[in-house]
C-alpha positions in Angstrom: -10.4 17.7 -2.9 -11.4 17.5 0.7 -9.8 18.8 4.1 -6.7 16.3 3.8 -3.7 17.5 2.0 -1.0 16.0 0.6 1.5 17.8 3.6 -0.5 14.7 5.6 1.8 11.9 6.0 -0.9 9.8 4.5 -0.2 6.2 5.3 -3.4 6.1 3.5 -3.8 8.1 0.5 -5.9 11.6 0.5 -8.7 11.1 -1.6 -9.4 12.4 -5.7 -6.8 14.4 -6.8 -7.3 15.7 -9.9 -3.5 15.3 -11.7 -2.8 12.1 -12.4 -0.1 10.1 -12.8 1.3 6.6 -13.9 0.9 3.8 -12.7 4.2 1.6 -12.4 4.4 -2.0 -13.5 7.2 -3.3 -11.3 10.2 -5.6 -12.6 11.1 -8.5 -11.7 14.1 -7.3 -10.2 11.8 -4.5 -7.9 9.2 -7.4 -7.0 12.2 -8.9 -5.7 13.7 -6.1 -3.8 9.8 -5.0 -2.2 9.1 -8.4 -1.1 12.2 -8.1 1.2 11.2 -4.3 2.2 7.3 -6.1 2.9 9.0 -8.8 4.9 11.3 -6.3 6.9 7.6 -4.5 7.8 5.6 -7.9 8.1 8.2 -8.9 11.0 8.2 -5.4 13.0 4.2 -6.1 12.7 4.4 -8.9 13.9 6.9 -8.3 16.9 5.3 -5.3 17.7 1.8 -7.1 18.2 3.4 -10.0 20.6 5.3 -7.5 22.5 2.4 -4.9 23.1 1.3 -4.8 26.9 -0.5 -2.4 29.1 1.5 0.5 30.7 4.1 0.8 27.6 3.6 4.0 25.5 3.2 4.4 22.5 6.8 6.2 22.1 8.0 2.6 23.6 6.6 0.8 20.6 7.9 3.6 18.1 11.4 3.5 18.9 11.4 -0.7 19.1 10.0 -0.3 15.0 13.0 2.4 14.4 15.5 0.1 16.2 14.3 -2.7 14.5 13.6 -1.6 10.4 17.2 0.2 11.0 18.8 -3.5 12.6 17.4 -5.3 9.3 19.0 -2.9 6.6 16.4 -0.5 5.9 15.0 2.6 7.1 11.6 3.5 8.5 9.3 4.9 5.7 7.1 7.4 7.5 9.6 9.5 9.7 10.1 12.8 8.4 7.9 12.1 6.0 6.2 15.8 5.1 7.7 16.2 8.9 5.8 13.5 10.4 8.0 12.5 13.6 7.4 8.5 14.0 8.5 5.4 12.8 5.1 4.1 13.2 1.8 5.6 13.4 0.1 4.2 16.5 -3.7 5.5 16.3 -5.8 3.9 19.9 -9.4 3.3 20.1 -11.5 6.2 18.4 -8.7 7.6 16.4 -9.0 6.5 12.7 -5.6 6.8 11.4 -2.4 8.9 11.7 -1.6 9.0 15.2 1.8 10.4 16.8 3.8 8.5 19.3 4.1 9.9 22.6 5.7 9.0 25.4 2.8 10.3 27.3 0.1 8.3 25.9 0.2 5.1 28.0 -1.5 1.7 26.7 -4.1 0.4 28.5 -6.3 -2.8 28.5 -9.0 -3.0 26.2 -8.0 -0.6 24.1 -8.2 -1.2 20.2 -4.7 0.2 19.1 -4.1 0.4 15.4 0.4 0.1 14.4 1.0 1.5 10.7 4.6 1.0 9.5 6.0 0.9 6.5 10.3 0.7 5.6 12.3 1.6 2.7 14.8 -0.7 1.6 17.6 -0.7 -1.6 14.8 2.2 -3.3 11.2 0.7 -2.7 8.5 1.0 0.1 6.5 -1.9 1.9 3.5 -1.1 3.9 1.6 -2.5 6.4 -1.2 -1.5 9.2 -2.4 -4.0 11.9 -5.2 -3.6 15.3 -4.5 -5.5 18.1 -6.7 -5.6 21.0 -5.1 -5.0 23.7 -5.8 -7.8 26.9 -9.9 -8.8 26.9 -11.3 -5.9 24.8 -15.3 -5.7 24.9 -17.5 -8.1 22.4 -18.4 -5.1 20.4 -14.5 -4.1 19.9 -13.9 -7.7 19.0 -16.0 -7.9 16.6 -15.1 -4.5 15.1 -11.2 -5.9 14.5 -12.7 -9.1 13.4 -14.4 -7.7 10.6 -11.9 -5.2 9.7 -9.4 -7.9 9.1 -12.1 -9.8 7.3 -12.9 -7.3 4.8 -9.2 -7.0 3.8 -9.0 -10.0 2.7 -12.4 -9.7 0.9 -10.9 -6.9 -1.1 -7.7 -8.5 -2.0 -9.4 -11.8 -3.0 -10.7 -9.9 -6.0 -7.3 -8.9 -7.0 -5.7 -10.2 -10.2 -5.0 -9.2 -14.1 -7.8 -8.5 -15.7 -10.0 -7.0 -12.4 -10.5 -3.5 -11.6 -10.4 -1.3 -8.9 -14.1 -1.3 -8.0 -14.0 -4.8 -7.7 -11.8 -4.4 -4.3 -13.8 -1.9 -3.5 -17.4 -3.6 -3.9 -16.1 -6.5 -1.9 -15.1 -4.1 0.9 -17.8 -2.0 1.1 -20.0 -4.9 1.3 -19.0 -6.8 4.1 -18.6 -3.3 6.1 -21.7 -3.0 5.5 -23.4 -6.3 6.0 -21.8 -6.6 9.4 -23.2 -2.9 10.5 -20.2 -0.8 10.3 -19.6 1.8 8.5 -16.5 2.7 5.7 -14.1 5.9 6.2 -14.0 7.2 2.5 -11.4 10.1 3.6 -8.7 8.1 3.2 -7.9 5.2 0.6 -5.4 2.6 0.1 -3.1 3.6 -2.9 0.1 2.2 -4.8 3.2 2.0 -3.4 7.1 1.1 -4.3 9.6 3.6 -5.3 7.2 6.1 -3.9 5.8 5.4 -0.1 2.3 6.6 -2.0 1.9 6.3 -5.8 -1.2 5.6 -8.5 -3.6 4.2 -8.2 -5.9 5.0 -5.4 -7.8 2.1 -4.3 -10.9 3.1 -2.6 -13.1 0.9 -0.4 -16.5 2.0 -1.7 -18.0 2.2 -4.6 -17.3 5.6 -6.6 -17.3 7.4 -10.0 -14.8 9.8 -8.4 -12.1 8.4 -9.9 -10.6 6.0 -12.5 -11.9 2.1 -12.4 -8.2 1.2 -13.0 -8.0 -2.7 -14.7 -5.4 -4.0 -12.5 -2.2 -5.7 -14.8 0.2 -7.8 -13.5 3.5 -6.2 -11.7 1.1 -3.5 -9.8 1.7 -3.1 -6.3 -0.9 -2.1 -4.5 -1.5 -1.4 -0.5 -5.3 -2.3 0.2 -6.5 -0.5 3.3 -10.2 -0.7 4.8 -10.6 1.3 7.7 -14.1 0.9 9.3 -15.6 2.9 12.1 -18.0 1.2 14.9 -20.3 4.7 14.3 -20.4 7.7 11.7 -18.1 7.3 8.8 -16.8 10.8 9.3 -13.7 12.0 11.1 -12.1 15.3 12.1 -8.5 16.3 12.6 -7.1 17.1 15.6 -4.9 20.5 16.8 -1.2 18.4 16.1 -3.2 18.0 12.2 -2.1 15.1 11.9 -4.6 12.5 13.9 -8.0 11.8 12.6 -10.8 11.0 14.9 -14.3 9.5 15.2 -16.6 12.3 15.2 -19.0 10.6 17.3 -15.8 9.1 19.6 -16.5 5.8 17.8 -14.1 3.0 18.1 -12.3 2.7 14.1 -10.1 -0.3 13.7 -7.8 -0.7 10.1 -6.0 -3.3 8.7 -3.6 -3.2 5.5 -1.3 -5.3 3.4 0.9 -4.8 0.5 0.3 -6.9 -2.2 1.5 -7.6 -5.8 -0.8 -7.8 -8.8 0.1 -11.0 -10.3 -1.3 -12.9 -13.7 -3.4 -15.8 -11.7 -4.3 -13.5 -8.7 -2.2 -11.9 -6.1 0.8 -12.6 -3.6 0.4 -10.5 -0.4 4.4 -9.1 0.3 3.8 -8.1 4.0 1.8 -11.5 5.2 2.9 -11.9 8.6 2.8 -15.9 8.5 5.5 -16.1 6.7 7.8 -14.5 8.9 
């Protein structure tokens, strides 16, 4: 077990932990019911990133996510969740993950500012995380969100009945790596539905640490790569709740929900589609 607990509010799941549990094969029915929690998340997303503009706060983006998940029906996954106080988690430049909004912290051009949301509609979760780079960020900033989306999508094209967890997390750990970045393996992506985190945990490097899981059809699974411009490693800060570079690195994350399907996968929080 390392430094992060479970009292985190872990958008992203704390790594091994050593009960395990099952892993849910969703119904019909609760595919149908988390594709509309996905969609209420994929839209907040997608709001959020056309409305963000230097000088707002981060509290200003938190309360729009609140307003909005509560206008559409559902309600806003991570707040209050082991007593973490946002809607969102809005993490800026060199923090990694997990970061509290403030009305203090102001937005500013060029930074890399990373939204996690998730809501929680008639019983089940959706989850999603997005960077957006705020104004003209540098070329090295650029590149770091371009291939941190990039590898997403790398991991969840292995995704279908059949694979196995180390498939996604081959396919992410290589591109990190061939583009000269560097993977956080403090945190994982992880399942999700009734539960805002549930079995598996799906890693984004190659491990014997846990289970290689074969994926089955009606898993629901949120895939998460977060790469870091420097050091892989990251430290906590005094409100133990955001994680950091420890070399002040820029990290940028990107993260979908997506359903394990016969043929290949259908990604529930795709922002296109909204």
């Amino acid at each position: 077990m390392n430094i992060f607990s479970n009292l985190l509010p872990q958008p992203t799941q704390p790594r091994a932990q050593k009960k395990r549990r099952s892993i849910e094969i969703k119904s019909e029915r609760e595919i149908e019911i988390m594709r509309q929690a996905a969609k209420i998340v994929a839209t907040v997303l997608k709001e959020t990133s056309e409305r963000v503009e230097p000088g707002m706060t981060t509290a200003d983006l938190d309360a729009y996510a609140e307003k909005r998940i509560r206008e559409m029906g559902a309600s806003p996954s991570f707040k209050g969740y082991h007593g973490f106080p946002g809607s969102i988690c809005s993490s800026i430049n060199n923090e990694v993950v997990h970061g509290i909004p403030n009305p203090k912290k102001v937005i500013r051009a060029g930074d890399v500012l990373k939204v996690d949301t998730g809501a929680y509609f008639e019983g089940f979760h959706g989850d999603s995380c997005i960077t957006i780079a705020v104004g003209e960020v540098t070329a090295d900033a650029a590149k770091l969100i371009r291939v941190a989306e990039e590898t997403l999508y790398k991991g969840i094209e292995q995704v279908k009945a059949g694979a196995y967890l180390l498939d996604i997390a081959g396919a992410i750990e290589d591109h990190v790596k061939t583009n000269g970045f560097s993977v956080v393996e403090e945190f994982t992506g992880h399942g999700v539905g009734r539960n805002l985190h549930e079995e598996p945990s799906v890693f984004n490097f190659r491990t014997r640490e846990m289970p290689n899981v074969k994926l089955r059809a009606g898993m629901t699974l949120a895939i998460e790569p977060i790469l870091n411009a420097g050091s892989k490693f990251t430290r906590v800060l005094r409100d133990r709740w955001t994680a950091v570079t420890v070399d002040n690195s820029l990290s940028a994350q990107f993260e979908h929900t997506v359903l394990v399907t016969e043929t290949g996968y259908e990604i529930l929080t795709d922002r296109s589609k909204v």
